[in-house]
N, C-alpha and C positions, 0 to 999 in steps of 0.2 A: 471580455464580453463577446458571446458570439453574435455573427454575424447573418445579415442573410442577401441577396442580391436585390431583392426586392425588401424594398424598408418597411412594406407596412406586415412584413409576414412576420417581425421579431416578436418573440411570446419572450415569457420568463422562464429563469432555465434556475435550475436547483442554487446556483452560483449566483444568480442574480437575488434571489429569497434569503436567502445565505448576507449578503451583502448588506440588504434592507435590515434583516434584522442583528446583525452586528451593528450598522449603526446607531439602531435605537437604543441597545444594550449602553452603547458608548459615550451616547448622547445624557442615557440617564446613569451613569458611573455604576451601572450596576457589575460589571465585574473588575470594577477598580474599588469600590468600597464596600462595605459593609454595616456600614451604619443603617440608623431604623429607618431614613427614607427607601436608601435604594433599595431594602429590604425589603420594605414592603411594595416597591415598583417591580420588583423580582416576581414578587407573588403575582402580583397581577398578569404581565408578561407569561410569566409558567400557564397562567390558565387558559392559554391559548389564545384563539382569534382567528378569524380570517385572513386578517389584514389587507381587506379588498381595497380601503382608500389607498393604501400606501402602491400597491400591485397595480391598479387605475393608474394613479397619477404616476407612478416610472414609466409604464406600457406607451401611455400619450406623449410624457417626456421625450424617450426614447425616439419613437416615430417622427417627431419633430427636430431628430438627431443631435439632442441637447446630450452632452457627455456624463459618460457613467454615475460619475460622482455625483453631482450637482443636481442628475436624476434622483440620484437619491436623497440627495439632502430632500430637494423638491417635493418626494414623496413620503419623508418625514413629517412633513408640515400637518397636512391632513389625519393621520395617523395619532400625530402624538396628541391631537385636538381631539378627536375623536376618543381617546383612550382616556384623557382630563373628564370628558363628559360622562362618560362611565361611570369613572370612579366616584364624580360626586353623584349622578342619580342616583347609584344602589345606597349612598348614604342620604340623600331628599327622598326615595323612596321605601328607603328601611329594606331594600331587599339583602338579604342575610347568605346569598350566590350567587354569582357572576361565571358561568362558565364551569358547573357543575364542582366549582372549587368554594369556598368562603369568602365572600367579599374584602377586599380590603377594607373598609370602616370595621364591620365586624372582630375581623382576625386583629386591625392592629388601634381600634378607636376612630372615632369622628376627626380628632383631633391634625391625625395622622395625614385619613384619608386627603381632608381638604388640603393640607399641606401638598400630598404626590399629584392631586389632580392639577397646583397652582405649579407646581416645578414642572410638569408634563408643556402648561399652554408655556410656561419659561422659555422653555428648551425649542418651542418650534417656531421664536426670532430668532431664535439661536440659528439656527437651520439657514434665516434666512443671511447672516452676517457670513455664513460660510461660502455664500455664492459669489461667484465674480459676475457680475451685471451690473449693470448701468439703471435697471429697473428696479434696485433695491428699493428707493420709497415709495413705489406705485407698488410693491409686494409689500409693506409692511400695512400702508392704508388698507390695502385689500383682504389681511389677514385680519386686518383691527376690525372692520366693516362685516366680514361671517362672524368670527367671535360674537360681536354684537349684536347680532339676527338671533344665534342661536342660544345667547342669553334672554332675549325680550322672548325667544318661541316656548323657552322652561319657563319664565316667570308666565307666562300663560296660562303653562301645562300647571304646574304649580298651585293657583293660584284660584282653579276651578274650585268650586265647595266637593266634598269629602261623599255627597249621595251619589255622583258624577251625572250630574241632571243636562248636564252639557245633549242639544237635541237639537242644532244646528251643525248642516254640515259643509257649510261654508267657513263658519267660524275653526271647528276640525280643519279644514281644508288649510287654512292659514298659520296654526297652531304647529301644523305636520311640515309645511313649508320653511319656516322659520327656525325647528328646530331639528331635522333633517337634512333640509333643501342645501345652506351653507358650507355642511363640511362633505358635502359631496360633489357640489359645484366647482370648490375651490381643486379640487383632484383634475381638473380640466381649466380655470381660468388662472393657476399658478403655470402650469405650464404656458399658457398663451401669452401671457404678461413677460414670461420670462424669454421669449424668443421674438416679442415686438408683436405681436398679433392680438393687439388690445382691441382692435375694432371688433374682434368678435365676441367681445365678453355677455354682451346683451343676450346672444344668440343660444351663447353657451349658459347662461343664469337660466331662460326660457327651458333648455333641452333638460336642464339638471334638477333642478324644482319640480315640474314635473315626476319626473323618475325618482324624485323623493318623495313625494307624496304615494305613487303610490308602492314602491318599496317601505314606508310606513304601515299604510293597509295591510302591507302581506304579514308586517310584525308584529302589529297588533292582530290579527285574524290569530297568529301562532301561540300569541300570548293573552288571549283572551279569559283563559279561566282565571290566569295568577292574576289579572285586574282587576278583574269583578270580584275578587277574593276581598281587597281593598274597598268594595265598597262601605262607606262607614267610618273606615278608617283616616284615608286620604285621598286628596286629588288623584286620579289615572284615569286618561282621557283615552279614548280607545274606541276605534269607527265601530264597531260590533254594540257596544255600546250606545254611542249617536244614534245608529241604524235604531236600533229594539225602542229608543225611548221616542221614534217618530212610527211607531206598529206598523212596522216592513213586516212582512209575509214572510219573507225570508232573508236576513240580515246577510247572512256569508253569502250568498250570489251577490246582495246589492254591492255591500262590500269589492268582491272582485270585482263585479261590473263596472267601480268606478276605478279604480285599481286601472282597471285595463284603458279605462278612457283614459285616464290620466298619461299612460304610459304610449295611446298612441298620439296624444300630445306632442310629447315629449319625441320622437320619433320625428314628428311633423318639423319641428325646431331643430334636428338633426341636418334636414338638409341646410339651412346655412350654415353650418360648422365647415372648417378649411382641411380637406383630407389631407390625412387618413382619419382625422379623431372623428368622423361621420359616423365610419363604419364601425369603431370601435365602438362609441357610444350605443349603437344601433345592435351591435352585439350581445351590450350588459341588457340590454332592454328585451331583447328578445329572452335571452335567459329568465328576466322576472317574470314574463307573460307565461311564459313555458308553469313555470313556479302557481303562476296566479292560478291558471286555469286548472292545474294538479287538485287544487285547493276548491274551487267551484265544483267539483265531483262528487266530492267526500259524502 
């Protein structure tokens, strides 16, 4: 791992991305087996990603001069959640692509999918058995506890009627939090938990919820025709949506507008976070505004 004299200037270096994702590989046997799960955990994997939760949560790790490893287990956790949720919305939401590839429900069945998405949240207690800490069952509660946000936030999403007559945007507000808000939170409050700096969890649930909502807005703003494609079909709740069914003048400004509030929310709650993860947070945030306002142009 390289290094730098000042700790909060450590970025990710090819070697570190490299690391990240060999453990996941390893994590889900995909280049030790070949049978039809990991087979189809391969597909999924191949169709790329970001992998920003996993990138987050080492970066914060790191900073906090938590050891390589353990970073990375730590930045499994968020990751392999996040990639479980996937997998089953494109099979709750019948989407037939994920990442310009074919979904996995599609390529290998329904049957399948729910299986890889259940071995994915498996594998990220797995994650946390590998850590040497003392904070193992305040990581395991805390894992159980977003898990369970971002279940109650899809049965929401879920659960709306099929016209998407949803025209509250308070209700959205909460929908977006709960189903967002959790596994991007946790990219910030596993590391804190994991170096004893639990008093800032509040601070950090405040900064991250936030910048999940409106990192939601920006996704659905992107994804706004393939929703409304849906309408009839199924639930997909979507601010663009909310906005038109309350006769906004114009939805995509209201949309960013709130977007941006949210975001400098979220920013505000930055300042009690224990440096460096201030300014890092303060970073991804600025990056989405940047994003947001792109968007308010068009």
């Amino acid at each position: 791992m390289k290094t730098n004299a000042n700790i909060t200037d450590i970025h990710l270096f090819k070697s570190d991305e490299d690391f990240i994702e060999d453990l996941i590989r390893n994590l889900c046997n995909i280049n030790q087996d070949k049978n039809l799960l990991s087979r189809a955990l391969e597909h999924h994997f191949n169709a790329g990603g970001a992998r920003s939760r996993a990138y987050l949560t080492y970066k914060l790790s790191r900073n906090f001069l938590v050891p390589q490893e353990s970073a990375a287990y730590l930045s499994c956790i968020p990751e392999l959640l996040h990639n479980a949720s996937l997998i089953h919305d494109d099979l709750q939401d019948l989407d037939e692509e994920r990442r310009g590839d074919v979904s996995v429900w599609k390529k290998f069945g329904p049957d399948i999918a729910i299986c890889a998405g259940d071995f994915l949240i498996s594998a990220s207690y797995a994650c946390i058995a590998a850590l040497d800490t003392k904070y193992a069952n305040i990581l395991i509660n805390t894992v159980h506890d977003h898990i369970s946000s971002v279940i109650k936030g899809q049965i929401n999403d879920v659960t709306q009627d099929k016209s998407q007559s949803l025209d509250d945007v308070s209700v959205y507000e909460i929908i977006s939090a709960k189903k967002s808000g959790p596994l991007l939170t946790m990219c910030l409050t596993l590391p804190l938990i994991y170096t004893g700096r639990q008093a800032f969890i509040n601070y950090a649930t405040a900064a991250l919820e936030h910048y999940a909502i409106g990192y939601q807005i920006f996704d659905d703003i992107t994804d706004v025709a393939q929703d409304q494609a849906k309408i009839g079909i199924k639930p997909s709740v979507n601010i663009i949506t909310v906005l038109q069914k309350n006769n906004h003048a114009n939805p995509l400004k209201a949309a960013c507008d709130l977007a941006l509030l949210h975001l400098s929310e979220s920013r505000a709650s930055c300042a009690q976070l224990p440096f460096p993860s201030n300014s890092i947070i303060e970073a991804e945030i600025s990056k989405m505004e940047v994003k947001i306002k792109s968007l308010s142009t068009v």
